[in-house]
C-alpha positions in Angstrom: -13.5 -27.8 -92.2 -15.9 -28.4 -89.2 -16.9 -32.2 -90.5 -13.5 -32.7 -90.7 -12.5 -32.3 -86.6 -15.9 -33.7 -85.9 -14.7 -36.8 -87.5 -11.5 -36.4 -86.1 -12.2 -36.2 -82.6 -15.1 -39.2 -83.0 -11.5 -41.1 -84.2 -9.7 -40.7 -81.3 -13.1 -41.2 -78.8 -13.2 -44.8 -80.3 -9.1 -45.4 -80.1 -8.9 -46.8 -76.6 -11.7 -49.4 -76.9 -10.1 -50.6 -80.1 -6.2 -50.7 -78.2 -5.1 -53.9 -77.1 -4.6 -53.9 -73.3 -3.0 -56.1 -70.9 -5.7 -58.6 -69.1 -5.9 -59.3 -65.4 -4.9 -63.2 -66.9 -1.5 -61.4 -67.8 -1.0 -59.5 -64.5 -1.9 -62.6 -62.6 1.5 -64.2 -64.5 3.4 -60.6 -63.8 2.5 -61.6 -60.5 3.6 -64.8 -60.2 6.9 -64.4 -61.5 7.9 -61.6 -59.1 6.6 -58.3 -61.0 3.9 -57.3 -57.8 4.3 -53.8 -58.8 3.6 -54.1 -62.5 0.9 -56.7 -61.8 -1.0 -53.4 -60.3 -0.2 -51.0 -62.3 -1.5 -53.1 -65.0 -4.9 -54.0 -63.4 -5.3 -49.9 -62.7 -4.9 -49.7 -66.1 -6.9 -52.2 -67.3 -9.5 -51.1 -64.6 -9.7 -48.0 -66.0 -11.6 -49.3 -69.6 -13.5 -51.9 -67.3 -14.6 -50.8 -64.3 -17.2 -53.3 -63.3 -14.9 -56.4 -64.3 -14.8 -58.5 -60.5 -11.9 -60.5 -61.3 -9.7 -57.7 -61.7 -10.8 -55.4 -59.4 -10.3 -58.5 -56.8 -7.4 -59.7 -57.6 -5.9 -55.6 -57.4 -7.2 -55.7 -53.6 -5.4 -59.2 -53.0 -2.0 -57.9 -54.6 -2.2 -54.7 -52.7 -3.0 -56.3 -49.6 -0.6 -58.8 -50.3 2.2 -55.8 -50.3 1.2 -53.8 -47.3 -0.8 -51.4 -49.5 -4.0 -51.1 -47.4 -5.7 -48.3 -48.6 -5.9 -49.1 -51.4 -7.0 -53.0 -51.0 -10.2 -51.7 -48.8 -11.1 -49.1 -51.3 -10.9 -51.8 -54.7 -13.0 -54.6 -52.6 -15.3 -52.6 -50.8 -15.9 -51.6 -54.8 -16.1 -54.6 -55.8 -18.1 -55.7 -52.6 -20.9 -53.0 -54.0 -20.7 -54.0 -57.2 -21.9 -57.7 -56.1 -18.5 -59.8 -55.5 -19.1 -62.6 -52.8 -15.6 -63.1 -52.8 -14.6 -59.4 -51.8 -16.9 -60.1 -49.0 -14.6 -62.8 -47.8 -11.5 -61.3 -48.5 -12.7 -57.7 -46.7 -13.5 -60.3 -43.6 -10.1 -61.9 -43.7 -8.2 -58.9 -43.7 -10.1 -57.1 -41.0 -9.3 -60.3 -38.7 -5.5 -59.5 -39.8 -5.7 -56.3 -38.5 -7.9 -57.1 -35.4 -10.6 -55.0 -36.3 -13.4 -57.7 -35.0 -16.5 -55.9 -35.0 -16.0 -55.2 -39.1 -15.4 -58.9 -39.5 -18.3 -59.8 -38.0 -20.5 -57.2 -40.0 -18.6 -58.4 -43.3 -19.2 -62.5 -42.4 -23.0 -62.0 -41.4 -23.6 -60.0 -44.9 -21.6 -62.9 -46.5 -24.2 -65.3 -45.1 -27.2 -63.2 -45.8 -26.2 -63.2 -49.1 -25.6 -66.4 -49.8 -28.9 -67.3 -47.8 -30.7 -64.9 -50.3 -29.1 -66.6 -53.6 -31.0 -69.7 -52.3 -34.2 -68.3 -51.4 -35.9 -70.7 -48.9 -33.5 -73.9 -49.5 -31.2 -74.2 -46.4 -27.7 -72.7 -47.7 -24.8 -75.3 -47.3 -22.4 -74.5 -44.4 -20.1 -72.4 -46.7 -16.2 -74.1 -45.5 -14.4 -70.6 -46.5 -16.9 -68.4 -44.3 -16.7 -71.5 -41.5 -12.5 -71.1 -41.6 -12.4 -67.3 -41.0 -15.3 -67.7 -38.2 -12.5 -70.2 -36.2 -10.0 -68.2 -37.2 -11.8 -65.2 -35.6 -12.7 -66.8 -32.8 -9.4 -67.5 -31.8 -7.8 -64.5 -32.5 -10.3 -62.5 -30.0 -9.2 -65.6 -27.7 -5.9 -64.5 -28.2 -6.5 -60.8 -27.8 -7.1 -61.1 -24.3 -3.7 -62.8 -23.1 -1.9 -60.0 -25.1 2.1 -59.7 -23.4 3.0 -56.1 -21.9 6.1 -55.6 -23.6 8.4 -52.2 -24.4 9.1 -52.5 -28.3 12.1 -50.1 -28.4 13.1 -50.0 -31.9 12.2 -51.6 -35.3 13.8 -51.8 -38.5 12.6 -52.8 -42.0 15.4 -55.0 -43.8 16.2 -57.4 -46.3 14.8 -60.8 -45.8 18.1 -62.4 -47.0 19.7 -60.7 -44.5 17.5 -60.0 -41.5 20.4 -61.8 -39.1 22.1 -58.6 -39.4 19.7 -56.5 -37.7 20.6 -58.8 -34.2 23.5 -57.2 -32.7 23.9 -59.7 -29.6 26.7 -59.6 -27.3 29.6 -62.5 -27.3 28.0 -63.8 -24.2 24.7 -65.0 -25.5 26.1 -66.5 -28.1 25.9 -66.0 -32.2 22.9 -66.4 -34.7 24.1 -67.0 -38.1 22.9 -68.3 -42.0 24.4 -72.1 -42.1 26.7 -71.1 -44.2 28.8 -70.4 -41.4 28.6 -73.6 -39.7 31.5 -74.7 -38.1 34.5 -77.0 -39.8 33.8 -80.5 -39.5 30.4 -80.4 -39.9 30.1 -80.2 -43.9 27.7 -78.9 -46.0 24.6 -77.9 -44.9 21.1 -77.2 -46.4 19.5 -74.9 -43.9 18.7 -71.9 -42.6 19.9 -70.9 -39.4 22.1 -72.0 -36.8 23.0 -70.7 -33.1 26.5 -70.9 -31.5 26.5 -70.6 -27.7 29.9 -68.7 -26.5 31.8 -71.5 -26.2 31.6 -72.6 -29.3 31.0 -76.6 -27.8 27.9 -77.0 -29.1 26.0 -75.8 -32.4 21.6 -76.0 -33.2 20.4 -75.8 -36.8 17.8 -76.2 -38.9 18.3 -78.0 -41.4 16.1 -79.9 -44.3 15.0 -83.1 -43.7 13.9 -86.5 -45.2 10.7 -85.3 -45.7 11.8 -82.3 -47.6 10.5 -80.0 -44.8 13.0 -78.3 -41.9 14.1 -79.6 -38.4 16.3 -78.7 -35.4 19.7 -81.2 -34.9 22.7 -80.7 -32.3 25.8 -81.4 -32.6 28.8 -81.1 -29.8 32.0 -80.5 -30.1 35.0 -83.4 -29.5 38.6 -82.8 -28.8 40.8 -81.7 -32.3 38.5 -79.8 -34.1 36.1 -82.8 -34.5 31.9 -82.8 -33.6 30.0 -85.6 -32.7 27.5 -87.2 -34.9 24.7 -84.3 -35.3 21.7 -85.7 -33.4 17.5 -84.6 -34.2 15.4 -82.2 -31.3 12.2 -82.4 -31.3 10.3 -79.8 -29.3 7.2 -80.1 -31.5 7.1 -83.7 -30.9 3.6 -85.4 -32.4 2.7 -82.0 -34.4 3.5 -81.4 -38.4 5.4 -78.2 -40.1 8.2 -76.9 -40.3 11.0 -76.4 -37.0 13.3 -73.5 -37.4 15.3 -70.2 -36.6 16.9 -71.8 -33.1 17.9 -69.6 -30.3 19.6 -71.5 -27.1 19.4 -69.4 -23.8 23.3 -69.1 -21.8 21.3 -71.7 -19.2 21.2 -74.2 -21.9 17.6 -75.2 -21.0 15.1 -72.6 -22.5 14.9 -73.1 -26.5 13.4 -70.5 -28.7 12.2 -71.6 -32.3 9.4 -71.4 -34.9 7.3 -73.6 -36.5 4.6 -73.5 -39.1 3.0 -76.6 -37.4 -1.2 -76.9 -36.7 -1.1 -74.8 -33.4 0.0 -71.8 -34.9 -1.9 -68.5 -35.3 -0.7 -68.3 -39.4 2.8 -68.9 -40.9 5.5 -69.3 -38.6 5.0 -68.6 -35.0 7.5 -68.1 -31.9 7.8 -71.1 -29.6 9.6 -71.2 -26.4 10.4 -75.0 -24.6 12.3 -76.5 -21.9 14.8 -79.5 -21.5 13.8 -82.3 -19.2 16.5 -84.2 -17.2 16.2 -87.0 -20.0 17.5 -84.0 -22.9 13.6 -83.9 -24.1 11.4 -81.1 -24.0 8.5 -80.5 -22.2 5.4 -79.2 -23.5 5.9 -76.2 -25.7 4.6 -73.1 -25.2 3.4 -70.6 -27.6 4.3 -67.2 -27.0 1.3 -65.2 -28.8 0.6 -61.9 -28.5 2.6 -59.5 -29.8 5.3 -61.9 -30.5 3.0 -63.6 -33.1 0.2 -62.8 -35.2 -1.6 -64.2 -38.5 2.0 -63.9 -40.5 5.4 -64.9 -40.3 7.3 -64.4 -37.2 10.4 -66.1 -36.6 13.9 -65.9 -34.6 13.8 -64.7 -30.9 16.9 -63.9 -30.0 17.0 -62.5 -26.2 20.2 -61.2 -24.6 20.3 -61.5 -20.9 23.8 -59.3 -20.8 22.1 -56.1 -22.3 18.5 -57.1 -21.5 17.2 -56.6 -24.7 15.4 -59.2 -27.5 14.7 -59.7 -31.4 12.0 -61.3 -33.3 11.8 -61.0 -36.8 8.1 -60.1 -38.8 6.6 -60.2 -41.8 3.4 -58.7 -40.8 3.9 -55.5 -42.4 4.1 -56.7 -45.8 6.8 -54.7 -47.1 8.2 -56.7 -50.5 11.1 -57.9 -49.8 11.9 -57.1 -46.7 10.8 -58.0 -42.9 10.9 -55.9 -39.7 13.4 -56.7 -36.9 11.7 -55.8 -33.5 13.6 -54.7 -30.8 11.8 -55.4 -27.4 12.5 -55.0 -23.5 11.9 -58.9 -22.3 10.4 -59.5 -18.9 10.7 -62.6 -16.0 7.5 -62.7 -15.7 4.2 -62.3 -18.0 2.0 -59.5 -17.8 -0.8 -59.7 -19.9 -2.2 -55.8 -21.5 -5.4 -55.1 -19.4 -8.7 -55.8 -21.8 -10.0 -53.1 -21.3 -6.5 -50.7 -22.5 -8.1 -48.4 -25.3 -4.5 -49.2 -26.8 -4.6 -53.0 -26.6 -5.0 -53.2 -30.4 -2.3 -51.1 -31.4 0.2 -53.0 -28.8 -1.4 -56.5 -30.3 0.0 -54.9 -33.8 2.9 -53.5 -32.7 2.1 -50.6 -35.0 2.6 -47.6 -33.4 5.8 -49.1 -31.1 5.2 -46.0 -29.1 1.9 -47.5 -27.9 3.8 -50.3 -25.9 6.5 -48.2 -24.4 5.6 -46.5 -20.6 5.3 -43.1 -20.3 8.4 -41.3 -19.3 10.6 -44.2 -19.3 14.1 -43.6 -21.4 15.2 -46.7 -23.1 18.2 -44.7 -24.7 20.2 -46.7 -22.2 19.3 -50.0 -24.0 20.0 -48.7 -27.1 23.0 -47.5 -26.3 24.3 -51.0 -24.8 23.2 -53.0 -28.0 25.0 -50.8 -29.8 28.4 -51.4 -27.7 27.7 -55.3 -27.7 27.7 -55.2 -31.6 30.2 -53.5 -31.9 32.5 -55.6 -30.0 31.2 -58.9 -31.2 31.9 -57.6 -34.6 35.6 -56.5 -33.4 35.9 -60.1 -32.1 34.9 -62.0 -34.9 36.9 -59.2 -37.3 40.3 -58.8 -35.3 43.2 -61.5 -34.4 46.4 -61.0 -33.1 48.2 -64.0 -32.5 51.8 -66.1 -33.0 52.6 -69.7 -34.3 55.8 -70.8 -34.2 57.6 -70.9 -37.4 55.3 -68.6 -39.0 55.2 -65.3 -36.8 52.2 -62.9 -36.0 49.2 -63.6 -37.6 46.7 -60.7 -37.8 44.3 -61.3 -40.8 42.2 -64.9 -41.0 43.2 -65.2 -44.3 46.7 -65.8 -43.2 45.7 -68.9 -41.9 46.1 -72.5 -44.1 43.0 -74.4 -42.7 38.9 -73.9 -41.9 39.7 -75.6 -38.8 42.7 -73.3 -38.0 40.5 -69.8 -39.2 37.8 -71.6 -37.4 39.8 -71.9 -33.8 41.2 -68.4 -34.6 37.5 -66.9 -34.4 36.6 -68.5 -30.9 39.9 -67.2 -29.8 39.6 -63.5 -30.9 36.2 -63.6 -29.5 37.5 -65.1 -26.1 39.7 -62.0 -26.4 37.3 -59.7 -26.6 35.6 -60.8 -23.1 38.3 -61.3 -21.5 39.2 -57.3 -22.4 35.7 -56.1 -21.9 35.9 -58.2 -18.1 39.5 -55.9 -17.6 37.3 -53.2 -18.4 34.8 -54.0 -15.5 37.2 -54.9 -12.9 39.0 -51.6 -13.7 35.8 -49.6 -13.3 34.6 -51.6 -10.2 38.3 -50.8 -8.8 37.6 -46.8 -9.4 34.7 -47.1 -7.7 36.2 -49.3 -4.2 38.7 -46.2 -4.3 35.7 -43.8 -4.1 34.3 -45.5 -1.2 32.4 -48.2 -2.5 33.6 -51.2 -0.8 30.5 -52.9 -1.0 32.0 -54.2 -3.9 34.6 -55.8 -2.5 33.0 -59.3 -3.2 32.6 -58.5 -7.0 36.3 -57.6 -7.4 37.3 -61.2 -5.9 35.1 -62.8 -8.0 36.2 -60.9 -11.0 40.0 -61.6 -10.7 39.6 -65.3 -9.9 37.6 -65.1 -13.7 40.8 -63.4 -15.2 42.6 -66.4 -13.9 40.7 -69.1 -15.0 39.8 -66.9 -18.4 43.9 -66.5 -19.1 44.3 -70.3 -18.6 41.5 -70.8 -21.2 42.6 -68.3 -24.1 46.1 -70.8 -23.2 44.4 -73.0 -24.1 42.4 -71.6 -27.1 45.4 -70.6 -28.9 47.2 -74.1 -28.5 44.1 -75.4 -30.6 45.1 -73.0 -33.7 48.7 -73.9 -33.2 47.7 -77.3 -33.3 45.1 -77.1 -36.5 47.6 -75.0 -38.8 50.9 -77.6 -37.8 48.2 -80.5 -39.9 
């Protein structure tokens, strides 16, 4: 009886060696087509009856970096890094100049060096291009590190990258950012991404693709009946390849936010900002760097000068799937993080937010009014109430016959909307003359000659639905 569980148990000691596995090959193709997750569970796995096999352990640290999972990337390389793997060596170094750590990259590059002197023995080693890239890299990043913006980051939120735009809840006044899918009648059918729609609705940027294949910004202005004039190309990145996208047009119609992939950029997409010239150019670009950008994607500032508050949009956390939406506190004027400001890594990162924010300041306030301002530009773009002859009240878009018609209807609901929020304000500014206040005497003036001019324009505004529905 005792040979006979002896033999047993040696069975089931041999069973795993002999059991077909899945390779790293196989998770690399898991990978590929969209499976991350399985990809590392699979190279655990496989890990587990290889231990010592590089490849795999290096690709796990790549695919768990690659998803936000840090821990776990460090642990697998610096394993694989002490089990030999040049390659971890690199990839340790690229991912501590990710995360600013600057001292460990420079540890993790010299040891890359030594070690590649020491495979050579006396023969002068070959400038190795990888190591050369990530030293550049580095040095411009600590460049960077020490122009690093004082902002308040008041809020984030993780969403879903095909629907990030969501997350920006801008008031009616500073206009409306939205997929191209929602460009205006007239225009056609565009392949794109996004597009920006100043208040009036006169005038609408867009990225769109290109000859080349790649993406770049075109304008088009509106014309009397509906129509637009022949779109036209903007080139703020004149001279410099990549990609031009994710447009943002201040209310003064000068000061142009947008990202671009192009050579100057830290990594990915980064967050311009340029100015038109009397002659409807640019002038030079500026790069907004740190914290705005960093060595990922980040794309679509969106600031709104009626709540004072301002979006960009990240992938830096490497979250699958998804990117975060940060909610910042913009300034008139730059001030740069003091070097020395034990915290000046953690606001570089934005990671915690609390780190940027002042001490005792309440930004519920903020909050509070981007809250209100979304709501009402959703009520506005949601909500009609109007009457064309022959037909009666008209309270749903899809009563109306014609894009052009549900198009006009929009512009005027959200022309509604301000002109009921500006009631609201002259109401309160009234209250507060009766309580004494009559330094606000001025403000009330100026407020009812708006109503005036705002009545003769929704007039006007409604005449163009009349007129696009009677076609």
């Amino acid at each position: 009886m005792k040979k006979i569980l002896i033999s047993i148990f040696a069975a089931t000691l041999i069973v795993p060696s002999a059991m077909a596995y899945l390779t790293p090959e196989d998770a690399r193709r898991m990978a590929e087509d969209g499976d991350t997750a399985g990809a590392i569970e699979t190279l655990k796995e496989f890990l587990g009856y290889e231990p010592k096999n590089a490849e795999g352990r290096l690709l796990l640290g790549e695919l768990a970096w690659a998803t936000g999972q840090d821990s776990l990337a460090e642990a697998v390389l610096d394993e694989a890094r002490r089990q030999g793997s040049r390659a971890a060596l690199l990839k340790l170094a690229e991912m501590a100049i990710d995360t600013y750590r600057f001292d460990r990259a420079e540890e993790l590059l010299d040891s890359y060096v030594r070690t590649n002197a020491g495979k050579r023995g006396r023969k002068a080693a070959p400038v190795d291009e990888d190591a050369a890239r990530l030293r550049e890299r580095l040095q411009r990043l600590q460049g960077l590190m020490e122009r690093v913006e004082r902002i308040a980051v008041i809020d984030s939120v993780n969403v879903d990258a095909g629907r990030f735009l969501s997350a920006y809840r801008l008031s009616p006044e500073s206009g409306k950012v939205a997929p191209v899918s929602d460009m205006p009648p007239g225009l056609g059918k565009i392949e794109g991404a996004t597009l920006f729609l100043p208040q009036s609705g006169r005038q609408v940027i867009w990225s769109g693709k290109n000859a080349d294949g790649g993406y770049s910004l075109r304008q088009a202005d509106a014309l009397t009946g509906g129509e637009w004039e022949s779109p036209v190309d903007i080139d703020p990145m004149a001279g410099e390849d990549g990609d031009v996208n994710y447009p943002f047009l201040l209310p003064d119609g000068i000061t142009l936010y947008y990202a671009s992939d192009g050579e100057s950029s830290i990594g990915g997409y980064d967050i311009y900002m340029a100015r038109r010239n009397a002659d409807n150019g640019f002038l030079e670009p500026v790069n907004l760097g740190m914290p705005y950008n960093s060595p990922f994607n980040d794309y679509m500032m969106a600031i709104d000068e009626y709540t004072g508050v301002g979006w960009f949009a990240s992938d830096r956390n490497r979250i699958p799937g998804k990117v975060t939406v940060y909610v910042f506190v913009p300034s008139e004027m730059r001030v740069n993080v003091d070097a020395d400001d034990p915290a000046l890594r953690a606001r570089a990162l934005l990671s915690p937010i609390a780190a940027t924010q002042e001490e005792g300041v309440d930004y519920s306030h903020l909050l509070e009014a981007v809250r209100r301002a979304g709501a009402e530009s959703s009520a506005a773009a949601r909500e009609i109430s109007l009457y064309i002859p022959g037909r009666g009240l008209v309270t749903s878009l899809s009563q109306l016959k014609t894009d052009a018609g549900r198009h006009a209807a929009k512009v005027y609901a959200q022309a509604c909307g301000e002109y009921a929020a500006e009631v609201a304000r002259l109401d309160a500014m009234r209250v507060e003359y009766g309580r004494g206040n009559e330094s606000l005497a001025p403000s009330i003036r100026s407020a009812e000659e708006s109503l005036d001019t705002r009545r003769q324009h929704l007039t006007s505004l409604l005449n163009k639905v009349i007129q696009a529905e009677k076609k």
